[in-house]
One Martini backbone bead per residue (centre of mass of N, CA, C, O) as a GRO file, in nm:
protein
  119
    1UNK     BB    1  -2.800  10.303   5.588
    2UNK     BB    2  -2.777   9.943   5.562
    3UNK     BB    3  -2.564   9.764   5.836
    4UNK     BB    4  -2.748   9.521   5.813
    5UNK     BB    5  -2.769   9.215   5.765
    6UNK     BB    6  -3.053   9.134   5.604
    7UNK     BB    7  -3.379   9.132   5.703
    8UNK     BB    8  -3.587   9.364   5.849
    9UNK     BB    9  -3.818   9.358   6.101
   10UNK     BB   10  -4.099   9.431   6.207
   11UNK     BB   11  -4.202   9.496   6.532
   12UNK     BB   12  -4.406   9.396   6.862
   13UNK     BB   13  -4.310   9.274   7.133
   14UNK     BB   14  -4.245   9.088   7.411
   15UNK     BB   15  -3.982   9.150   7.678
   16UNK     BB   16  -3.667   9.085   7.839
   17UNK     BB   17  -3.384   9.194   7.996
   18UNK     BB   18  -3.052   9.117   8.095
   19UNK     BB   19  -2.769   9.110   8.197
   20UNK     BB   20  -2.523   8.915   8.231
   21UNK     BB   21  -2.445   8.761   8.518
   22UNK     BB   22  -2.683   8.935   8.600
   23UNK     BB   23  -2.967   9.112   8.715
   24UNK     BB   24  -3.229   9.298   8.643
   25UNK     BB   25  -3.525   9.280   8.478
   26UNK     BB   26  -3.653   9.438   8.153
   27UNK     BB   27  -3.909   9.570   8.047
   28UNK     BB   28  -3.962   9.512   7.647
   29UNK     BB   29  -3.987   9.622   7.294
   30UNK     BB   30  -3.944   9.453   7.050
   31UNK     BB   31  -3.914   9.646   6.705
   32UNK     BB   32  -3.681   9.472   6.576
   33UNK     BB   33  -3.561   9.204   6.333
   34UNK     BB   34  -3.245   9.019   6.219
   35UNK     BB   35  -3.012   8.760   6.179
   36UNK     BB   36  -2.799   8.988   6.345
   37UNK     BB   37  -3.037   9.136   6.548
   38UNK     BB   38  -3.179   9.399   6.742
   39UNK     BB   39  -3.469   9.617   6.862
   40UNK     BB   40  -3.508   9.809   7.168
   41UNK     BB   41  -3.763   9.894   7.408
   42UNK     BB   42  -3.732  10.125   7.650
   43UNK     BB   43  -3.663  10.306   7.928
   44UNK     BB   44  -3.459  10.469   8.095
   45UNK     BB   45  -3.400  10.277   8.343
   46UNK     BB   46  -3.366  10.034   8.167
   47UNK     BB   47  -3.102  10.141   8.013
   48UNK     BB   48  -2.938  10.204   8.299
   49UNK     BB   49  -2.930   9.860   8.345
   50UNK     BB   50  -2.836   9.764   8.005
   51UNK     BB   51  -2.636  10.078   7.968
   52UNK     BB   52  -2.455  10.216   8.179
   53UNK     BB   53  -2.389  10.545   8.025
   54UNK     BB   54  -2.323  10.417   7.756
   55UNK     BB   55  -2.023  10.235   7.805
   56UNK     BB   56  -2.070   9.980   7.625
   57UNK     BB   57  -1.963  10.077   7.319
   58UNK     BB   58  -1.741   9.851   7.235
   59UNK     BB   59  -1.636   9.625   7.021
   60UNK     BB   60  -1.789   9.414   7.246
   61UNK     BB   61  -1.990   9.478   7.437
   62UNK     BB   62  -2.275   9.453   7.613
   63UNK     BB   63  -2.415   9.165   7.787
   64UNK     BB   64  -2.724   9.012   7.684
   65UNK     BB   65  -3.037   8.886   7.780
   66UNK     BB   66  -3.271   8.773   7.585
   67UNK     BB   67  -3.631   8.776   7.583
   68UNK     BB   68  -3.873   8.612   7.350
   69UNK     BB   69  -4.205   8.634   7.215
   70UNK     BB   70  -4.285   8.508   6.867
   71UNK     BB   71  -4.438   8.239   6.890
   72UNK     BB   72  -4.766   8.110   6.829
   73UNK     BB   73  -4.703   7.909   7.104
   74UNK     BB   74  -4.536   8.124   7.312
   75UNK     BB   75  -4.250   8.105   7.279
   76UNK     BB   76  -3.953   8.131   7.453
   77UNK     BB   77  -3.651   8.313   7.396
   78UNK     BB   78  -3.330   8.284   7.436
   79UNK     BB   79  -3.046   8.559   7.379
   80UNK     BB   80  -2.759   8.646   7.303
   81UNK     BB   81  -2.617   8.953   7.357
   82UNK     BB   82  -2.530   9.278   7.219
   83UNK     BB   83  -2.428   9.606   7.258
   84UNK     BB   84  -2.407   9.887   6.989
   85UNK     BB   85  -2.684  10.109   7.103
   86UNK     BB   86  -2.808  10.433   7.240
   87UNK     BB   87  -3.119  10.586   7.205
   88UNK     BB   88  -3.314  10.885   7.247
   89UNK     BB   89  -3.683  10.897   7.144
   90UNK     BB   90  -3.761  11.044   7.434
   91UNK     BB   91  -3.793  11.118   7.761
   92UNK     BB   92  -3.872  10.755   7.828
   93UNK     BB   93  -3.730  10.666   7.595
   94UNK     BB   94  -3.531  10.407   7.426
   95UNK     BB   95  -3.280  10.279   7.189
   96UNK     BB   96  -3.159   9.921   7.165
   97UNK     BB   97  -2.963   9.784   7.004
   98UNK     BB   98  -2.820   9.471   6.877
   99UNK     BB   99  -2.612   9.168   6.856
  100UNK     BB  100  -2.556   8.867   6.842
  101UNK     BB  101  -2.316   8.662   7.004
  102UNK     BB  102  -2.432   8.355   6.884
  103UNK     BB  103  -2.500   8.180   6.590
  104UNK     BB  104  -2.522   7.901   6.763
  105UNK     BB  105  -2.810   7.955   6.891
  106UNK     BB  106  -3.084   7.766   6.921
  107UNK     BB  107  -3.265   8.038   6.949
  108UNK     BB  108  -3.168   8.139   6.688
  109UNK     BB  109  -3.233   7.969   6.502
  110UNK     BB  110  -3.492   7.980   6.524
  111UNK     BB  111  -3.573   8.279   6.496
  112UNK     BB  112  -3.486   8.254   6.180
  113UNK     BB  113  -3.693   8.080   6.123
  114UNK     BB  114  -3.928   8.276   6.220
  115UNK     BB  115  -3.835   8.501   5.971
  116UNK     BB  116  -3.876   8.370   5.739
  117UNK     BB  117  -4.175   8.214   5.755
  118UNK     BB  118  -4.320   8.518   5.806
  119UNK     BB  119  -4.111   8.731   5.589
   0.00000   0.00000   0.00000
């Protein structure tokens, strides 16, 4: 059953996420995207690091800074998200769910905007 509203879009982007707030960059890779949310690929260590114990699964999730390079023309994209789930898919390999922490950030306009001309 499909729990987000809007298109999700199949992608393989390259991006970086980080806690809000500080700590390391997490090299990631975008796996889809949709008007309400994305779906991101790491490591183990990195999963450890942008949902450590993946105890931030409550009501309002912790937050993280996403950079997505998206745009024909390289253009870099940083939206801030919510983590909303943390599923292991592999022995090194996680998928972290997102949903955007705030509707009206213009690089998610941009983002929504690169989804509807492009999907």
């Amino acid at each position: 059953m499909e729990r987000r509203g809007g298109i999700r879009v199949v992608v393989d982007l390259p991006g970086e996420a980080l806690p809000a707030g500080g700590g390391d960059a997490v090299p990631v890779r975008v796996r889809d995207l949709s008007e309400g949310g994305a779906q991101i690929q790491c490591t183990a260590r990195g999963s450890e690091c942008l949902a450590p114990g993946a105890n931030c699964l409550n009501d309002s999730g912790r937050l993280l800074e996403l950079e997505l390079i998206c745009c024909p023309d390289q253009t870099s994209l940083n939206i801030r998200c919510r983590v909303v789930f943390v599923r292991r898919i592999a022995r090194d390999e996680y998928r972290i769910g997102l949903r955007y922490a705030d509707p009206l950030q213009a690089d998610l306009l941009a983002l929504k905007q690169f989804i509807r001309s492009h999907y």
